[in-house]
Structure formats: structure tokens, C-alpha cells
C-alpha positions in Angstrom: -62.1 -21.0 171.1 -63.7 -22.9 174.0 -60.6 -23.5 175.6 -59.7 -20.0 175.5 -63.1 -18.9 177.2 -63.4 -21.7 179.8 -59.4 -20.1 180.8 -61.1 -16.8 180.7 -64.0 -18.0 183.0 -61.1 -19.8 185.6 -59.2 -16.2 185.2 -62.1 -14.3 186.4 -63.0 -16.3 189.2 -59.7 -16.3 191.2 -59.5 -13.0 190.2 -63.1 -12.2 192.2 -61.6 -14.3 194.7 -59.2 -12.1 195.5 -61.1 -9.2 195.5 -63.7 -10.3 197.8 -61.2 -10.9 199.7 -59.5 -7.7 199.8 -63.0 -6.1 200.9 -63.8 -5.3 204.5 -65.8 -6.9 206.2 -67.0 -6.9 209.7 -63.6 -7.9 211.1 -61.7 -5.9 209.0 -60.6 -8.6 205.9 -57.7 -8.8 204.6 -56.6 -5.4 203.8 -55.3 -4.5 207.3 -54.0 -7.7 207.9 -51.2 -7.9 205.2 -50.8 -3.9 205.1 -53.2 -2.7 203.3 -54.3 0.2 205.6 -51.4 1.7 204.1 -52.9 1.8 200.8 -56.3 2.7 201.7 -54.7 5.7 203.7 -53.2 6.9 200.2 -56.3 6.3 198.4 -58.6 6.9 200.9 -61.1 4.2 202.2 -64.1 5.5 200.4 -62.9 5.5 197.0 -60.8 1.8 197.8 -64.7 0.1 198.8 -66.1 1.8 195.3 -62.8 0.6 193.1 -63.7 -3.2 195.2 -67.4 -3.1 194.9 -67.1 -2.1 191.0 -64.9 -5.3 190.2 -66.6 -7.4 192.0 -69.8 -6.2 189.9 -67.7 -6.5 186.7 -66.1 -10.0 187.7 -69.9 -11.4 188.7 -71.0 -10.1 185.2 -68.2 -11.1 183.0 -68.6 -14.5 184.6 -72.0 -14.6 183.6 -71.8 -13.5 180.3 -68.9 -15.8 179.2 -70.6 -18.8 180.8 -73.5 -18.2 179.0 -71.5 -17.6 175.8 -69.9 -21.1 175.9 -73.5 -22.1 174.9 -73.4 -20.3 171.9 -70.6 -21.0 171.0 -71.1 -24.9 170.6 -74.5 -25.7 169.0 -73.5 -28.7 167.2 -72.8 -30.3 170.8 -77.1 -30.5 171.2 -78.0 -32.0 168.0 -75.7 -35.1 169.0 -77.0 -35.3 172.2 -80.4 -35.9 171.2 -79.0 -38.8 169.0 -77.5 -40.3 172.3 -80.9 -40.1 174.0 -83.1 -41.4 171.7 -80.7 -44.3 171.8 -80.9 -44.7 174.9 -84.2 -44.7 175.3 -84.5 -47.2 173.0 -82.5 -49.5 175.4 -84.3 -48.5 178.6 -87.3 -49.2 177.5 -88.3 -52.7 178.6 -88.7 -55.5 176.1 -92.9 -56.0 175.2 -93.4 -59.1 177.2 -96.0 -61.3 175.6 -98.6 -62.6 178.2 -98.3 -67.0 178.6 -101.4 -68.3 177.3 -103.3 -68.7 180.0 -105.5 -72.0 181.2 -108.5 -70.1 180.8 -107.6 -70.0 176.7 -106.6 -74.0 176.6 -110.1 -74.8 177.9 -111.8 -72.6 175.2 -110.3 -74.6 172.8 -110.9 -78.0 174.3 
């Protein structure tokens, strides 16, 4: 199931890729370079920027929603990870060094 929405994320974001692409932008993107114009003539350029500016919305949100659903989707993948960092804070910490007796402790006892 995981593997099937991480595909689903990667689908997504060439597809918005693309369609940013396709927009216009100052300098006229990508539309009138590969014949596009044609297409927007047919259409009309109004209602091609909507159609654009609605799947890019749609793309941004479906990318959000399936990456946050990934989390839901494995819970068990946090309770082991707390396992693995308790151990390794166990092996970071540094070893309680016991303090050399000291001369001071020798002459007390003399």
C-alpha cells in the first residue's frame, strides 16, 4: 500500500511538472513554443490559464494530502524507532568515569 502511494506521489509531481510548464509566463512558456497557440486559439486563452491554474491547485493538494497520508498509513514504523534511540542513547552516553584518588585522600589516611 505504501508502494502504491509513494508511485502515486512521483505520478503527481511530473504530472505538475508539466503543467507548470505548460503555463505562461512572462516569456510566453511553453505553449507557443511547441504549438500550443493553436490550442489556446480553439479553447480560448482565458479558459486554458483557468483549466492550468485548477491542476496545478489540485496537483499541489493531492501531493500534500498523500504525503501526509504515508504517515498514517505506517504507525508501527514510530514505535520501533524509539527502540533504536533509546539504544542509542545508551551507547552515546559516555562511560561514568570514576575520579583517581587523589594525593590529597592518601595523606588523610597517613
Amino acid at each position: 500500500m505504501l508502494t502504491f502511494i509513494i508511485g502515486l506521489i512521483l505520478f503527481s509531481c511530473v504530472l505538475l511538472v508539466l503543467v507548470i510548464l505548460a503555463q505562461n509566463a512572462k516569456g510566453g512558456g511553453l505553449t507557443s513554443q511547441f504549438g500550443g497557440s493553436g490550442a489556446t486559439n480553439i479553447i480560448g486563452v482565458k479558459k486554458t490559464g483557468d483549466l492550468l491554474e485548477k491542476l496545478t491547485w489540485g496537483f499541489a493538494i493531492a501531493i500534500m494530502v498523500l504525503s501526509l497520508s504515508t504517515n498514517f498509513i505506517t504507525p508501527a514504523a514510530g514505535s520501533k524507532g524509539s527502540d533504536i534511540l533509546d539504544k542509542a542513547g545508551e551507547q552515546a552516553a559516555p562511560p561514568s568515569m570514576e575520579m583517581p584518588a587523589s594525593d590529597s585522600v592518601e595523606k588523610e589516611q597517613n
